[in-house]
C-alpha positions as CSV (number, residue, x, y, z in Angstrom):
1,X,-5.4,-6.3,12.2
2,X,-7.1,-8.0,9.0
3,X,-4.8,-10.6,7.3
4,X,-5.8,-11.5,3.8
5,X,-4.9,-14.4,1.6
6,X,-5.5,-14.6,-2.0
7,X,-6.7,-17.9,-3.9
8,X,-7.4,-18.8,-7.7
9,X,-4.8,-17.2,-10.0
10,X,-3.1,-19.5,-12.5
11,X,-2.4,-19.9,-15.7
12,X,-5.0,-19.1,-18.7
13,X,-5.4,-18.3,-22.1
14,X,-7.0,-15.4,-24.1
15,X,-10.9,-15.7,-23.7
16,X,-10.9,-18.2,-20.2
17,X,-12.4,-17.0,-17.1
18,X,-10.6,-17.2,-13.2
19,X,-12.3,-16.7,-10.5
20,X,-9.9,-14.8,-7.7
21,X,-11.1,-15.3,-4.0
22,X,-9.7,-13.1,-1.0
23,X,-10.0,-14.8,3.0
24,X,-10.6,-12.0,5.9
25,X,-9.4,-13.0,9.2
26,X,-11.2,-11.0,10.9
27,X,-14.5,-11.1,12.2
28,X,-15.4,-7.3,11.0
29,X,-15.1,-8.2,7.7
30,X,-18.5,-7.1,7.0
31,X,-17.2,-3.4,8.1
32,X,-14.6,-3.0,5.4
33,X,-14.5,-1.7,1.9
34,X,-12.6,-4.7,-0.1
35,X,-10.4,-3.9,-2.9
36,X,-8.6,-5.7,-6.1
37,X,-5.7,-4.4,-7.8
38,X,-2.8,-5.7,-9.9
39,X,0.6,-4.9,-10.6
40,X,2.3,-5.9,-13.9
41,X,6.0,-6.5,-13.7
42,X,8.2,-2.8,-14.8
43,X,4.4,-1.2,-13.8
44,X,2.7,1.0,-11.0
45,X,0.1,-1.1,-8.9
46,X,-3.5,-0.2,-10.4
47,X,-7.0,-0.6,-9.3
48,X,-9.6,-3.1,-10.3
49,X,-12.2,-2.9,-8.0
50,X,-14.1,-2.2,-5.3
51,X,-17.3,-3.0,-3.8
52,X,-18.5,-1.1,-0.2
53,X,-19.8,-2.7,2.7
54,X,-23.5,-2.3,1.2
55,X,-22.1,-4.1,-2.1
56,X,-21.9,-1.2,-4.2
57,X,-19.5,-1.9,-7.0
58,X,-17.2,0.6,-9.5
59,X,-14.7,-1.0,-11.8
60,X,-11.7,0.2,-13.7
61,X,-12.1,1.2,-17.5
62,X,-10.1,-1.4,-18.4
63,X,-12.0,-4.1,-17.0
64,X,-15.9,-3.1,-17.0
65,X,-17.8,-5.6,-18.4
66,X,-15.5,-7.8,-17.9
67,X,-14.7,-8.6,-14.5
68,X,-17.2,-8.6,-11.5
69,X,-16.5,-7.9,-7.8
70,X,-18.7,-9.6,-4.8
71,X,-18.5,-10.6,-1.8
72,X,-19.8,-12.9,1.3
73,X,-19.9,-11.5,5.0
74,X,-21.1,-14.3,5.8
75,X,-18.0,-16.4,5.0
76,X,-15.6,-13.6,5.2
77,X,-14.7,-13.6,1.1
78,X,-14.5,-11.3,-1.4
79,X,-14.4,-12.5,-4.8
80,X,-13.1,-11.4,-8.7
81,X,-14.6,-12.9,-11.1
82,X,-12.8,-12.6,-14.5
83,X,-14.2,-13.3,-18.0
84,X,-12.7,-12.5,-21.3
85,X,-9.3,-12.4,-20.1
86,X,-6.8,-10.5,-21.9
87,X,-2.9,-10.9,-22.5
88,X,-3.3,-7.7,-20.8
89,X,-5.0,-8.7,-18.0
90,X,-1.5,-10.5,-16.8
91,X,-0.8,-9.6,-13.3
92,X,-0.1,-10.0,-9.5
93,X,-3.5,-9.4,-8.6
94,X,-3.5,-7.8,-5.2
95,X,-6.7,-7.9,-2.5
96,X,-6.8,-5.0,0.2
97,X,-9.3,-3.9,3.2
98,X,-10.0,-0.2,3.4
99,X,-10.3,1.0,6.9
100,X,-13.2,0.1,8.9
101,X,-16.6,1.6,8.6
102,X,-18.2,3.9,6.1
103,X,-19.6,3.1,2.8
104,X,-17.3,4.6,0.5
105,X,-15.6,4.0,-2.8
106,X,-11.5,3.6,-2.5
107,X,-9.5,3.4,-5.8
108,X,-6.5,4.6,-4.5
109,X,-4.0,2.1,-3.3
110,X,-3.3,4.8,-0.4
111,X,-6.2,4.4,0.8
112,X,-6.6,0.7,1.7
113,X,-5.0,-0.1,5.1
114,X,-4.7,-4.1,4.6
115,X,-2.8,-6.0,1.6
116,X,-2.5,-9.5,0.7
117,X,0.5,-11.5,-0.5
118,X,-1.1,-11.3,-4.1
119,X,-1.3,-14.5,-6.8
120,X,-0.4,-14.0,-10.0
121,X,-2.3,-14.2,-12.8
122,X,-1.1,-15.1,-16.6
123,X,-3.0,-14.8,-19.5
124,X,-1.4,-16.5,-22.5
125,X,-2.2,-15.4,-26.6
């Protein structure tokens, strides 16, 4: 069972940067493909990101160039890092742990086994 907990959203305006960071509990971490996504309010949950356990990265449309996943094995965090934000950009961003093992790409929400609470994120004009 990996528990994840969700630090840095706030309160922003139109050009700022966050930074979002996701805590693993568990110690096969390293193992996992880690996952953003957010969910505007009246909205379907929608990917972000993703980055495998050998770091590879994909991003959605909406946010390449933009945002920028990573992450630390070593201290059991995955980061977001968001620059440019947009009004649009408002959200609960969500993090999520894919199933162990395997470097793959997951973009689907269905297939991530693991979910934090999510922290929401507000991007003001």
């Amino acid at each position: 069972q990996v528990q994840l907990v969700e630090f840095g959203g706030g309160l922003v305006q139109a050009g700022d940067s966050l930074r979002l960071s996701c805590v693993a509990s568990e110690h096969t971490f390293s193992g996992h493909t880690m996952g953003w996504f957010r969910q505007a309010p009246g909205k379907e949950r929608e990917f972000v990101s993703t980055i495998t356990i050998r770091s590879s990265t994909t991003y959605a449309d909406s946010v390449k160039g933009r945002f920028a996943i990573s992450r630390d094995n070593a201290k059991n965090i995955v980061y977001l890092q968001m620059n440019s934000l947009k009004v649009e950009d408002t959200a609960v961003y969500y993090c999520a742990a894919g199933p162990y093992g395997g470097n793959y790409y997951y973009t689907a929400a269905s297939q991530y086994t693991y979910w934090g609470q999510g922290t929401q994120v507000t991007v003001t004009s």
